[in-house]
Structures are given as C-alpha cells and as structure tokens.
TIVEXVO-287586 format. One record per atom (N, C-alpha, C, CB): residue number from 1; residue in one letter; y, x, z. Coordinates in steps of 0.1 Angstrom, whole numbers, plus 2048, in hexadecimal, padded with zeros to 3 digits. Each point is the difference from the previous one (the first is absolute). Glycine has a CB too. Layout:
REM TIVEXVO-287586
+-------+--------+-----+-----+-----+
| vexse | tormar |   y |   x |   z |
+-------+--------+-----+-----+-----+
|   NUM |      a |   Y |   X |   Z |
...
+-------+--------+-----+-----+-----+
This chain:
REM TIVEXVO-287586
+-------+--------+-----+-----+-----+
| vexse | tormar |   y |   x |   z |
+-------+--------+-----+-----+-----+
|     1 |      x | 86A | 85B | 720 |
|     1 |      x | 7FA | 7FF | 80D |
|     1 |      x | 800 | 80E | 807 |
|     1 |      x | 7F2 | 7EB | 7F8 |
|     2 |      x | 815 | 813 | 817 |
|     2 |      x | 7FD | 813 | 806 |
|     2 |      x | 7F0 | 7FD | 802 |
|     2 |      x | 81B | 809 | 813 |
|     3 |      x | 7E3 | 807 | 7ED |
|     3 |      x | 7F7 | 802 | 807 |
|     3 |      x | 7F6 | 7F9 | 80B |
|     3 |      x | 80F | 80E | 7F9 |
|     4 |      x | 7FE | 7F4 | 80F |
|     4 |      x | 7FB | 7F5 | 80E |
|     4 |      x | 7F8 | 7F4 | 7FB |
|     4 |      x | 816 | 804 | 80D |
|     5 |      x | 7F5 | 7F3 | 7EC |
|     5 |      x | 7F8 | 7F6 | 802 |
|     5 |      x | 7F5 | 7FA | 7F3 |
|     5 |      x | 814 | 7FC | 811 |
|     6 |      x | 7EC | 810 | 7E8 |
|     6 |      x | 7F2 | 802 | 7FA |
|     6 |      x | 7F4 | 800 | 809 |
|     6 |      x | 80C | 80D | 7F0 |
|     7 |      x | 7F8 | 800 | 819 |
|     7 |      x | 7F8 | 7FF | 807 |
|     7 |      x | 7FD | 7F4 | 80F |
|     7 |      x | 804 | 819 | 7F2 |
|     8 |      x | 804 | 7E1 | 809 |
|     8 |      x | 800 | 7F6 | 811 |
|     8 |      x | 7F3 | 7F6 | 7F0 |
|     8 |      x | 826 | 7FD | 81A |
|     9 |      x | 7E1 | 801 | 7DD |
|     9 |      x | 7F8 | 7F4 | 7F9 |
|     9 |      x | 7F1 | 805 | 801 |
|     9 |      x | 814 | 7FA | 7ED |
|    10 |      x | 7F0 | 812 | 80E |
|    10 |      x | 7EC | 803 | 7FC |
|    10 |      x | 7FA | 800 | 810 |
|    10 |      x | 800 | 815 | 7E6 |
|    11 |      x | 806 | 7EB | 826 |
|    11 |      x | 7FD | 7FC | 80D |
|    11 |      x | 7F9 | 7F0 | 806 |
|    11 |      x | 815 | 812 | 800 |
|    12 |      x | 7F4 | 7E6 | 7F7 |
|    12 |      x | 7FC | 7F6 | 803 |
|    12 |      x | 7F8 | 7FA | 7F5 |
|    12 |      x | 813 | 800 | 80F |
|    13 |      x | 7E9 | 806 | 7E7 |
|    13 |      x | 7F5 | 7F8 | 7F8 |
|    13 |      x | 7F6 | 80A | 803 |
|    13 |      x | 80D | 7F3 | 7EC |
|    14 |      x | 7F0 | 816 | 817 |
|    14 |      x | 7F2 | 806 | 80A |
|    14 |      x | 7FC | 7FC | 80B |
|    14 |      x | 803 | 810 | 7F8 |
|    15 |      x | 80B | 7EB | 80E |
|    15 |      x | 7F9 | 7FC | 80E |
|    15 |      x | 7F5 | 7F7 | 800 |
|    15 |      x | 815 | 803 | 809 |
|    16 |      x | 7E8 | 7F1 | 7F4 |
|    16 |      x | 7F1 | 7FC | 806 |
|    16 |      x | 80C | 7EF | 806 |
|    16 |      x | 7EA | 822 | 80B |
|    17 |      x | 811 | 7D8 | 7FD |
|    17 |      x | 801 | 7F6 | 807 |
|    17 |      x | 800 | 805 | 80D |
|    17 |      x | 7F8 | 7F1 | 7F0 |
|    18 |      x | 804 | 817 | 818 |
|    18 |      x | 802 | 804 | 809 |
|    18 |      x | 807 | 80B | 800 |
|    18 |      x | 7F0 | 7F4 | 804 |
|    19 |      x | 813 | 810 | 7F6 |
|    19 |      x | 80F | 809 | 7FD |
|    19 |      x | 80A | 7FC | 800 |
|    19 |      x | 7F9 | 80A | 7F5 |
|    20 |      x | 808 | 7EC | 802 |
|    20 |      x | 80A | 7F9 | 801 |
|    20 |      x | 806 | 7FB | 80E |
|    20 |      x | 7F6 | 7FA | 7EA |
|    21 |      x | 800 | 803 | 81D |
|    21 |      x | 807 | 7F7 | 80C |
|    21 |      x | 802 | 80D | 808 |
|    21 |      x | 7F5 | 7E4 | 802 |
|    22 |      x | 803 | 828 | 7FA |
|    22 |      x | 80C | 80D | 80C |
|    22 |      x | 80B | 802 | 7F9 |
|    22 |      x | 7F0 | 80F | 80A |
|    23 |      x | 80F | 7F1 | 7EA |
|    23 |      x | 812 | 805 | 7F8 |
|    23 |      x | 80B | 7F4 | 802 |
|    23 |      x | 7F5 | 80E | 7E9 |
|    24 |      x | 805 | 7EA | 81D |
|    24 |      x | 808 | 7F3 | 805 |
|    24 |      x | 804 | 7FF | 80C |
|    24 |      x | 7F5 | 7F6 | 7F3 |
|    25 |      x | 801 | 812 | 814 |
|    25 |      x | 803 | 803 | 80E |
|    25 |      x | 80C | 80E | 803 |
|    25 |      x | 7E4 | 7F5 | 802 |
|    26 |      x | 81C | 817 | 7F3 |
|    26 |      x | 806 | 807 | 7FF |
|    26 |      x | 80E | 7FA | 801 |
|    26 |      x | 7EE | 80D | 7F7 |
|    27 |      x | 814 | 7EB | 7FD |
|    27 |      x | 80A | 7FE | 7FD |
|    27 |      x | 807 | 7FC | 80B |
|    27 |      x | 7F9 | 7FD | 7EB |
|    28 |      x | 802 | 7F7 | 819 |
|    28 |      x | 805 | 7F8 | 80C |
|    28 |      x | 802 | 809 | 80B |
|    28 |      x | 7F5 | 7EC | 7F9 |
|    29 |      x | 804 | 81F | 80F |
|    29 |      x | 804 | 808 | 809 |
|    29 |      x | 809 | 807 | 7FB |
|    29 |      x | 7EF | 800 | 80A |
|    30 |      x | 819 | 807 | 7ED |
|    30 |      x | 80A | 806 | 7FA |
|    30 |      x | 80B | 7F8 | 801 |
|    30 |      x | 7F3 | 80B | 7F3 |
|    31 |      x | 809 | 7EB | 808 |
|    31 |      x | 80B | 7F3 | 800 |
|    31 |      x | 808 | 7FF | 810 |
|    31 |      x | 7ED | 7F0 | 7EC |
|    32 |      x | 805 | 810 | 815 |
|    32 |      x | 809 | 7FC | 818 |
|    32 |      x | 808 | 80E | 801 |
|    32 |      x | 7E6 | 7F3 | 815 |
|    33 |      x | 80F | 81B | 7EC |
|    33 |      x | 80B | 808 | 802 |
|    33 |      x | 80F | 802 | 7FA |
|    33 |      x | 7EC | 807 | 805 |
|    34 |      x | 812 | 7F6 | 7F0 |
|    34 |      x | 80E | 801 | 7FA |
|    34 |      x | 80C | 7F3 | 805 |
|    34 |      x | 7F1 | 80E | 7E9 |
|    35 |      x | 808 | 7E7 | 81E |
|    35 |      x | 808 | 7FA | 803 |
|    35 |      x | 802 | 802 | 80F |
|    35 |      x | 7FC | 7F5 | 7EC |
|    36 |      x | 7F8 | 80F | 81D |
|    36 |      x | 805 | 804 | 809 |
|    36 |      x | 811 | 80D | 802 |
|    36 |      x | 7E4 | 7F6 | 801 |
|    37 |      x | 817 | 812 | 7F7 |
|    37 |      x | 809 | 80A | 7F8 |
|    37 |      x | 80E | 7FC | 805 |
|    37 |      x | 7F1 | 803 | 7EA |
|    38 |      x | 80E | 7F0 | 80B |
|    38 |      x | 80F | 7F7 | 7FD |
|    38 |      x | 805 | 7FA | 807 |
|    38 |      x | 7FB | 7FC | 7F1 |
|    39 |      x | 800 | 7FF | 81C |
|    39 |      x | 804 | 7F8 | 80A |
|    39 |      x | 806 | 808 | 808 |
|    39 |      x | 7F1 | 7F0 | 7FF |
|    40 |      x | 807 | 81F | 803 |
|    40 |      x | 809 | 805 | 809 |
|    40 |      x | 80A | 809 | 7FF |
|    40 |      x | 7F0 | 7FC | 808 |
|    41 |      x | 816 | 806 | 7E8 |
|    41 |      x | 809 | 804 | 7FC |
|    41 |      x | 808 | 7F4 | 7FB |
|    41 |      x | 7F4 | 816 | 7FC |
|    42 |      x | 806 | 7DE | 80C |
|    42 |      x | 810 | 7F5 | 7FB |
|    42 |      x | 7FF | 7FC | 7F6 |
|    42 |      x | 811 | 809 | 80A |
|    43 |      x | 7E4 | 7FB | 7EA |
|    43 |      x | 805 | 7FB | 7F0 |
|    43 |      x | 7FA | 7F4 | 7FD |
|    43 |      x | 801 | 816 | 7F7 |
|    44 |      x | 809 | 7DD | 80C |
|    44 |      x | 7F9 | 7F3 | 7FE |
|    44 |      x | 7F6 | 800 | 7F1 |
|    44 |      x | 815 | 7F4 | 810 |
|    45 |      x | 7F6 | 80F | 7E6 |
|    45 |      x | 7FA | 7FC | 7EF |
|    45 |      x | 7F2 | 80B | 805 |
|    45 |      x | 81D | 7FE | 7E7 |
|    46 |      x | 7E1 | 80D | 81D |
|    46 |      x | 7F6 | 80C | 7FB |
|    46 |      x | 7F4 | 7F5 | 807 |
|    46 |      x | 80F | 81F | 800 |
|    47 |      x | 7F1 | 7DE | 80A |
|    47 |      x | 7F5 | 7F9 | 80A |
|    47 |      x | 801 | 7F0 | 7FA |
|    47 |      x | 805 | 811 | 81A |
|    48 |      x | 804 | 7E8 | 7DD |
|    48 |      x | 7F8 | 7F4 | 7FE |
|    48 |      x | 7F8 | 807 | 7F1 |
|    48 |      x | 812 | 7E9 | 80D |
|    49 |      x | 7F8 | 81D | 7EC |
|    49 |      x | 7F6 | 806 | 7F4 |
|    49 |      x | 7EF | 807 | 804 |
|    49 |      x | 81B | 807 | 7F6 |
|    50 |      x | 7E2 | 7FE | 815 |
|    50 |      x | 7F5 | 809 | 806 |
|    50 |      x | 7F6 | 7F4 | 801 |
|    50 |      x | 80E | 816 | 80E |
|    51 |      x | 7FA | 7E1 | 7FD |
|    51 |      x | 7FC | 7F2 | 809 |
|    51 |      x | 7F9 | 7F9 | 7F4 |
|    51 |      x | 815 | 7FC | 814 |
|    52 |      x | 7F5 | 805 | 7E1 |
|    52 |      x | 7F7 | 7F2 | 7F5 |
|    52 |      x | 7F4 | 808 | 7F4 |
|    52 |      x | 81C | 7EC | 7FE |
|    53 |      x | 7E3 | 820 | 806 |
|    53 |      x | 7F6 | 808 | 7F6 |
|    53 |      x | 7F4 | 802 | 80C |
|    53 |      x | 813 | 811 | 7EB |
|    54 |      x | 7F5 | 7EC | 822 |
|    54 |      x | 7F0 | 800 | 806 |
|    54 |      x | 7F9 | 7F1 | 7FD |
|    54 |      x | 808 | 812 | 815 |
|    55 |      x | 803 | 7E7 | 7EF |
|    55 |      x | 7FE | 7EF | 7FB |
|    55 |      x | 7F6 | 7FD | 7F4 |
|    55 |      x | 819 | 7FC | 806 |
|    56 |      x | 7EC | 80B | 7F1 |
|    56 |      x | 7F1 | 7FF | 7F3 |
|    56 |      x | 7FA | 809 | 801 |
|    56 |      x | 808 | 7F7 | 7F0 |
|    57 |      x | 7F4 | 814 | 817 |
|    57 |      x | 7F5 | 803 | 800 |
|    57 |      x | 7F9 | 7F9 | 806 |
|    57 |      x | 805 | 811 | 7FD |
|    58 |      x | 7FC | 7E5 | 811 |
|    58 |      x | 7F9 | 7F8 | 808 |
|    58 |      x | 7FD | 7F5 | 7F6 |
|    58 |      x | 80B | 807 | 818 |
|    59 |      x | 7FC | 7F2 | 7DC |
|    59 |      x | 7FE | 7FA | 7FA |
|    59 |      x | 7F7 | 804 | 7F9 |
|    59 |      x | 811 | 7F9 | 804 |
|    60 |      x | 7ED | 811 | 7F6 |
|    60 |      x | 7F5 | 807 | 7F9 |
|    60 |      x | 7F0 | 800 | 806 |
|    60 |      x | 816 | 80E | 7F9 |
|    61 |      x | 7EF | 7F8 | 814 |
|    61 |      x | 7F1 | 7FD | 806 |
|    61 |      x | 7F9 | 7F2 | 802 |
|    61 |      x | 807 | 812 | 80D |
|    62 |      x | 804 | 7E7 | 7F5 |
|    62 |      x | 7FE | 7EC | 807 |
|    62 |      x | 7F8 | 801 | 7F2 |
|    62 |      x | 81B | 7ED | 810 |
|    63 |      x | 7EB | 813 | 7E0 |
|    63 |      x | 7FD | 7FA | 7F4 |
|    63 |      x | 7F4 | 809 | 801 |
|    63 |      x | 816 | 7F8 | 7F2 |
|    64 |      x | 7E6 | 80F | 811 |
|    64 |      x | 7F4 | 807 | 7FE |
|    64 |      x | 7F3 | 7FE | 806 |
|    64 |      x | 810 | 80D | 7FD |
|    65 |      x | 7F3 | 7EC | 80F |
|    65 |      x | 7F3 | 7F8 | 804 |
|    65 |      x | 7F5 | 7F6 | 7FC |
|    65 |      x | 80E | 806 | 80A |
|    66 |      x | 7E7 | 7FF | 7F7 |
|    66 |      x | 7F5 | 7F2 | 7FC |
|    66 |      x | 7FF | 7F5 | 809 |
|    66 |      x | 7F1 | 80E | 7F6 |
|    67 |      x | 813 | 7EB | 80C |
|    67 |      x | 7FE | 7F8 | 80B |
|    67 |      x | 7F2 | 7FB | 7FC |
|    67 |      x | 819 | 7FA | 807 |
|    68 |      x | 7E3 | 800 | 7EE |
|    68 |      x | 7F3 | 7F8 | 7FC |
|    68 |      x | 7F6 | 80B | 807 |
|    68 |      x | 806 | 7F2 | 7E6 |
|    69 |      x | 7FA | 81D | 819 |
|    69 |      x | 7F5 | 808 | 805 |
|    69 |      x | 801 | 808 | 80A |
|    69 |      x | 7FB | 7FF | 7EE |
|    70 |      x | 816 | 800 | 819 |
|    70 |      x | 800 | 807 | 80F |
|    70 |      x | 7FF | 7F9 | 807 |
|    70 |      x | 80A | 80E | 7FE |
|    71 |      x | 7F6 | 7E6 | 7FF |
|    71 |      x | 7FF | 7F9 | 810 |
|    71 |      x | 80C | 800 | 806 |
|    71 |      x | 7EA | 808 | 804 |
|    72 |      x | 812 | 7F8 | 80C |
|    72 |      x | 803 | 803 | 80D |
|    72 |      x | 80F | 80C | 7FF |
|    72 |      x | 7E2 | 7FA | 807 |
|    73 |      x | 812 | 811 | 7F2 |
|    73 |      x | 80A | 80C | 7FF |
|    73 |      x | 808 | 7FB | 7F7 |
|    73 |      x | 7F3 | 814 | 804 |
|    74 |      x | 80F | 7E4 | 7F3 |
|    74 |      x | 80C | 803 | 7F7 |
|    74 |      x | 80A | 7F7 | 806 |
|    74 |      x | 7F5 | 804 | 7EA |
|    75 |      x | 806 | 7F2 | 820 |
|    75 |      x | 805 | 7F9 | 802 |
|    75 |      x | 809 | 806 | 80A |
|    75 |      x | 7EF | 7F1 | 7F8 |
|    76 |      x | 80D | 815 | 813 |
|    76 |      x | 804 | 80B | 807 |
|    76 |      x | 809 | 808 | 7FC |
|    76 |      x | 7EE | 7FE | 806 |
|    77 |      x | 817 | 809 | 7F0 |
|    77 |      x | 808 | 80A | 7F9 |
|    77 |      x | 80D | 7F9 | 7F5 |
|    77 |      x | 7E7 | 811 | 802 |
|    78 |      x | 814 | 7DF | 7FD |
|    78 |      x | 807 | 7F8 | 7F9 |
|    78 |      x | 80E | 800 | 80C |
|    78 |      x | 7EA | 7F1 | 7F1 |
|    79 |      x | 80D | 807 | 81D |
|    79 |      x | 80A | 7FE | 80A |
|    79 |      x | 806 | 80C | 804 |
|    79 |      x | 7F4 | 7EE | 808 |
|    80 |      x | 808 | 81E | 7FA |
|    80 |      x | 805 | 80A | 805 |
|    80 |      x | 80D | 804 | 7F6 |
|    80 |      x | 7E7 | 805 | 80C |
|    81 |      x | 815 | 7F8 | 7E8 |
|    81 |      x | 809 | 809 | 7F6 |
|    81 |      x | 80B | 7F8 | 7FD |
|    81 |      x | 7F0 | 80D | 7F6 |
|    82 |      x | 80E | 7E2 | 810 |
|    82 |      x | 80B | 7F4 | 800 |
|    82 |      x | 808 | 805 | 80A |
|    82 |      x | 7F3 | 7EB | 7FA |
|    83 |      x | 809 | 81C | 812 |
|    83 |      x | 806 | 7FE | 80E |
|    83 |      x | 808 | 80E | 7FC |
|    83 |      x | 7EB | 7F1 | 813 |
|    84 |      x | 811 | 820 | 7E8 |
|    84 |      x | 809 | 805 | 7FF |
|    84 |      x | 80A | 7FF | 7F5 |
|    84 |      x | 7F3 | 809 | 80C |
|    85 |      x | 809 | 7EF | 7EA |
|    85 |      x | 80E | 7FA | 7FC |
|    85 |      x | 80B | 7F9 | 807 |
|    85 |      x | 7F3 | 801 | 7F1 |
|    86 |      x | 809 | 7F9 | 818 |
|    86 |      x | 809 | 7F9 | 806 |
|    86 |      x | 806 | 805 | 806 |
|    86 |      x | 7F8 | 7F3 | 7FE |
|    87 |      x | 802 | 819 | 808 |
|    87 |      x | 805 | 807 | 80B |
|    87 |      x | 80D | 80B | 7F6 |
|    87 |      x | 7E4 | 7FF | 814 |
|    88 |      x | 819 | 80A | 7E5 |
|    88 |      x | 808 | 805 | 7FA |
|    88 |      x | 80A | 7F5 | 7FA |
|    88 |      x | 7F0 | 812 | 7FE |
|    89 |      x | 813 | 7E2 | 800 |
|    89 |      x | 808 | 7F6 | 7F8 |
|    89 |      x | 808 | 803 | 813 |
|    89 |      x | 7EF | 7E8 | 7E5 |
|    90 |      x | 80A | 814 | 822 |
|    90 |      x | 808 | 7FA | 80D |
|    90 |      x | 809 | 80C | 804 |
|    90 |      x | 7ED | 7F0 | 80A |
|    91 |      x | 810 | 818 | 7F2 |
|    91 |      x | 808 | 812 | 808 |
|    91 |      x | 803 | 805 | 7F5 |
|    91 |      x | 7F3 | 808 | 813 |
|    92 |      x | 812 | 7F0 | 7DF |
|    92 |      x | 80D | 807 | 7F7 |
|    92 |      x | 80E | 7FF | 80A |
|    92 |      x | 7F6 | 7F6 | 7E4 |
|    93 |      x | 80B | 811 | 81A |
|    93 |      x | 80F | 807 | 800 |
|    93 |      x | 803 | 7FD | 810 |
|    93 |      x | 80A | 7FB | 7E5 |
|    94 |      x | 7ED | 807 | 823 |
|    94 |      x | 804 | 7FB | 810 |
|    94 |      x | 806 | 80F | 803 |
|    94 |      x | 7EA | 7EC | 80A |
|    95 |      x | 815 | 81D | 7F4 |
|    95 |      x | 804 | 80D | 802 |
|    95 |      x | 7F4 | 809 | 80A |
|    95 |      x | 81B | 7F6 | 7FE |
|    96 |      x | 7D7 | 805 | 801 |
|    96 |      x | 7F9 | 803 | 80C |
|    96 |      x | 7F6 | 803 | 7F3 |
|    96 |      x | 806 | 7F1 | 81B |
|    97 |      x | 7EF | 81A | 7EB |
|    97 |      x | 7F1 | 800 | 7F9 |
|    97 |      x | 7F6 | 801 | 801 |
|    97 |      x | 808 | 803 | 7F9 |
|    98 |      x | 7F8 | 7ED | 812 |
|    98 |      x | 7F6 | 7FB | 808 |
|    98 |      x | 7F9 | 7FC | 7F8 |
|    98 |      x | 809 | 7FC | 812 |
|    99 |      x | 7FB | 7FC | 7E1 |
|    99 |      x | 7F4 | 7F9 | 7F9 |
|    99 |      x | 7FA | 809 | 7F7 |
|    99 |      x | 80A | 7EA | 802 |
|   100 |      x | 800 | 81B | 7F5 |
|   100 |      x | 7F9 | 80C | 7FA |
|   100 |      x | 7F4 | 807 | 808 |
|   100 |      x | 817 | 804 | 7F5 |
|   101 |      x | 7EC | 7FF | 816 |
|   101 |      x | 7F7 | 810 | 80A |
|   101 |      x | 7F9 | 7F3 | 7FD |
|   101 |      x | 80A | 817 | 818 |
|   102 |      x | 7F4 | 7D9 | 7F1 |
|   102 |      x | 7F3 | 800 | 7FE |
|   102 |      x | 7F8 | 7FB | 7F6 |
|   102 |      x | 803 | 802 | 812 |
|   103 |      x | 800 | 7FA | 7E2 |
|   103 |      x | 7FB | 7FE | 7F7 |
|   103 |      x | 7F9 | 80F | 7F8 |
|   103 |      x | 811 | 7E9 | 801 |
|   104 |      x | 7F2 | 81F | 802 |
|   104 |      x | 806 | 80E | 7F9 |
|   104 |      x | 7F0 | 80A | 80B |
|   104 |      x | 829 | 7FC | 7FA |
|   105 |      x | 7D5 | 7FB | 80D |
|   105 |      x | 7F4 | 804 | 80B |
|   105 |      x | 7F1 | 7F6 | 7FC |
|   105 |      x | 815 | 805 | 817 |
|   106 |      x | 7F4 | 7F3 | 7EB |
|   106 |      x | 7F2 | 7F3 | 7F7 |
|   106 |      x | 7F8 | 808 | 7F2 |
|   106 |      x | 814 | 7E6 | 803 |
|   107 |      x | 7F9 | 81C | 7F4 |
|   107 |      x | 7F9 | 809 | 7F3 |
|   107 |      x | 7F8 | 80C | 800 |
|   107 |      x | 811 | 7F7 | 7F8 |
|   108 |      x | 7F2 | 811 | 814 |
|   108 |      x | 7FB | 809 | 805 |
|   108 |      x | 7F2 | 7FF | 805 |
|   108 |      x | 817 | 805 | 803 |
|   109 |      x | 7E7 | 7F5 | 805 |
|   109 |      x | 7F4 | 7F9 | 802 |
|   109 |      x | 7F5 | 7FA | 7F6 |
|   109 |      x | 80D | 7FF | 811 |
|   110 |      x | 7FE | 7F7 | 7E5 |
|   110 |      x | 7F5 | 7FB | 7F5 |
|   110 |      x | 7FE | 80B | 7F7 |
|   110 |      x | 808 | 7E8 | 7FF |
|   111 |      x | 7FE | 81F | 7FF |
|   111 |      x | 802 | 80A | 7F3 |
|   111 |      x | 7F2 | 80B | 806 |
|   111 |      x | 822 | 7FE | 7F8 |
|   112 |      x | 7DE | 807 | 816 |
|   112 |      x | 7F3 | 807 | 804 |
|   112 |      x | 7F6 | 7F7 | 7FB |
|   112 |      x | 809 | 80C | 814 |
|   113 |      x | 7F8 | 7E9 | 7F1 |
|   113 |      x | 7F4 | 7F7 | 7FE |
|   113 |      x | 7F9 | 801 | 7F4 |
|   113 |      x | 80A | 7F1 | 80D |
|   114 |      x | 802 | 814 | 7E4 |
|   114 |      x | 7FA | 7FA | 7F6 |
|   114 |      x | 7FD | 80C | 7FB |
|   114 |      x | 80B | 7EA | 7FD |
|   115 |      x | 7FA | 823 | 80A |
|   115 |      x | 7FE | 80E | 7F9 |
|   115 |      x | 7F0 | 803 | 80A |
|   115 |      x | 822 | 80B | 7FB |
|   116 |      x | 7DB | 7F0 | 80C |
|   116 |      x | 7F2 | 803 | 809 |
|   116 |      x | 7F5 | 7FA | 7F6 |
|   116 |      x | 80B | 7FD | 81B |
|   117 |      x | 7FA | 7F5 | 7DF |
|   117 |      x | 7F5 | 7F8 | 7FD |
|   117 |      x | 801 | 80B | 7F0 |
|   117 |      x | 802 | 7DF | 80F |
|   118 |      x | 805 | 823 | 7EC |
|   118 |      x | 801 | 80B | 7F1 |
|   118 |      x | 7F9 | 808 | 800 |
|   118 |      x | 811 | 800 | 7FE |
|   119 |      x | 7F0 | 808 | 80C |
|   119 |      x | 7F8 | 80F | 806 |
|   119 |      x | 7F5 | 7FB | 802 |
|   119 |      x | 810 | 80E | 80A |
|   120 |      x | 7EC | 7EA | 7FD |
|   120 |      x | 7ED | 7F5 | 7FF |
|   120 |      x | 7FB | 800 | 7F5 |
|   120 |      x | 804 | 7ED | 80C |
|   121 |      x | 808 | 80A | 7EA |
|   121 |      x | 7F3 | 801 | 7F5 |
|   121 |      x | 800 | 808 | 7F7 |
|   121 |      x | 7FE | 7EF | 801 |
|   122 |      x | 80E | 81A | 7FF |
|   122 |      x | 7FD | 80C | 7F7 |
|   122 |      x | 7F5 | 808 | 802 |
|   122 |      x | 814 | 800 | 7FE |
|   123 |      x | 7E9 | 803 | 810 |
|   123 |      x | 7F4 | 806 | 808 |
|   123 |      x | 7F4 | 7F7 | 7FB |
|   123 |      x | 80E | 807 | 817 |
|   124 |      x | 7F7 | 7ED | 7E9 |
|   124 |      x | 7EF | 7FC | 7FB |
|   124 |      x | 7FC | 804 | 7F4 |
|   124 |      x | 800 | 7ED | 80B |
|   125 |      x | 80B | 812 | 7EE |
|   125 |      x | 7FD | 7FC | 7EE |
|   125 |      x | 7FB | 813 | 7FE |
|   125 |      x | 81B | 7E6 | 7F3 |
|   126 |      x | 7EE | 824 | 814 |
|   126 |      x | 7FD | 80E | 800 |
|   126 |      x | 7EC | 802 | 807 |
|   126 |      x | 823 | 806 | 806 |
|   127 |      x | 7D9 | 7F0 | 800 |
|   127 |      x | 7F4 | 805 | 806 |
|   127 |      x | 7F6 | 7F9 | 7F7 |
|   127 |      x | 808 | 803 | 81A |
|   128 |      x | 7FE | 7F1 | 7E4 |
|   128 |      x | 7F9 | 7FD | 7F4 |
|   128 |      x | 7FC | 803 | 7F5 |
|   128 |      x | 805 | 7F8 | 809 |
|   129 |      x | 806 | 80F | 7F0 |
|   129 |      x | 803 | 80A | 7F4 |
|   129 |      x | 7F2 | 80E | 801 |
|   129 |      x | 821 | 7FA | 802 |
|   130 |      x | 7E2 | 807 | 80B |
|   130 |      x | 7F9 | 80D | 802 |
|   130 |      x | 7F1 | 7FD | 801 |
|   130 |      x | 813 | 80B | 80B |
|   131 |      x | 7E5 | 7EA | 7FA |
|   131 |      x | 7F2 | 7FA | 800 |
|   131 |      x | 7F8 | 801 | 7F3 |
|   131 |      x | 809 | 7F0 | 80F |
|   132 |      x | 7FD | 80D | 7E5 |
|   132 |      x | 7F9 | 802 | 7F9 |
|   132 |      x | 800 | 810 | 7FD |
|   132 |      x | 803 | 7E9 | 7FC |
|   133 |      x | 800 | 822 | 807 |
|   133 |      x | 7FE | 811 | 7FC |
|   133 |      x | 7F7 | 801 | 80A |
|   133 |      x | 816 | 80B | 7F6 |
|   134 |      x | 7ED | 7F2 | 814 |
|   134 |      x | 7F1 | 804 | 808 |
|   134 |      x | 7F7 | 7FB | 7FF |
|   134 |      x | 808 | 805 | 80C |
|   135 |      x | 7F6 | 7F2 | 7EF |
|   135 |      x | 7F2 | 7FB | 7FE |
|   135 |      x | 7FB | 802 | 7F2 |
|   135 |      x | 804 | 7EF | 812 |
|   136 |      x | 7FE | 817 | 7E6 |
|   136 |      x | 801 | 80C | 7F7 |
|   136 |      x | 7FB | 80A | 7FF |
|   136 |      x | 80C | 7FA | 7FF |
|   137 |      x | 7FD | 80E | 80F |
|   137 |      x | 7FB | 808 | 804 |
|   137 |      x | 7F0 | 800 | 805 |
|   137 |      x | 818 | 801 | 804 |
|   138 |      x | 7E9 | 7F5 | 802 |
|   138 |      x | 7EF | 802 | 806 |
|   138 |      x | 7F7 | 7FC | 7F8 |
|   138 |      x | 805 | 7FD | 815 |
|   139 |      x | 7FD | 7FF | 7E0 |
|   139 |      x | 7F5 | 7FF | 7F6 |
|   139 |      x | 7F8 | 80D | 7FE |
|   139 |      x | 80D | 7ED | 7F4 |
+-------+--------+-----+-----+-----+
C-alpha cells in the first residue's frame, strides 16, 4: 500500500460520520472538476469515467441518509441528489458542461452547508471542553 492511500485510509476511519459526508463531498467536487476538465478537452472515456465516480459518490451520500431521523431534510437531499444524478446521466457525452457546472455548484453549496454545520459543533464540543477548567478555576 503507497503512502497515499495509507494515508487516505487512516482518513477515512477517523473521520467521524460527519466527515465522512465532507470526504464525500470532496470527492464528488473533484470528480465534476475533473470531468468538467474532460468535456472540454473532447475526452469522451476521461468524462464518463469522472461522470460515473461522481455518480457513486452521489450514491454514497443517497445510501448515507437516515430518512427514519431526517425527516423532511433527508427527504430533501434524497430528491436533490436523485435530480443531480439525472442531470449528470442527461449531459454524458453532449459535448457541453452545463450539467456538470450545475451540479458541480449544487455541491458547492451543500458541501459549505455541511463544512458550516462542522465548524458549529466543533465550536461547541471546544466550549464545552473548556467549561469544565473554568469552573475549577473558580473554586
């Protein structure tokens, strides 16, 4: 095993569950660019190969949902992540990267969403961590 993906493994068994769905999100924005990449250098094989590793990462996220405990939201991100699949299926190999850009914008948006809510609770779990020394302190 290189290096790398030593280190990609020990990446993904520290991540957490909410790690996971950013390294999922990573993946999948890499995925568009590189297929954006491909479309506009003409390389059909490079852009369905890019096109179908973004395809399972979206698959990855769909399987990753609670629906029993999101609700609404999962329900919400189910449809959304149905619809950019479809969209990327519809705009293989048209020679355009209209569906990529916007799917490839969609992720961009969810992927802040999910790096904002991260940085929340790390902040909490960090202020919480810190509650108990100060009140220590003031004994």
């Amino acid at each position: 095993m290189t290096g790398y993906k030593a280190y990609q493994g020990n990446q993904v068994e520290g991540a957490g569950p909410l790690g996971l769905v950013l390294l999922s999100y990573e993946a999948l924005a890499k995925s568009l660019a590189h297929a954006h990449r491909a479309i506009e250098a003409g390389d059909l094989a490079a852009e369905a190969d890019h096109t179908s590793r973004a395809m399972e990462s979206l698959i990855e996220l769909s399987s990753a949902l609670n629906m029993d405990e999101g609700g609404k939201l999962s329900e919400s991100l189910a449809s959304l992540y149905g619809y950019m699949m479809n969209r990327l299926t519809g705009g293989l190999c048209s020679c355009s990267t209209e569906a990529v850009d916007e799917v490839a914008g969609l992720v961009r948006v969810l992927r802040e969403g999910w790096e904002d809510l991260s940085a929340e609770i790390a902040s909490r779990h960090s202020s919480q961590a810190a509650a108990p020394q100060y009140a220590q302190m003031g004994r």
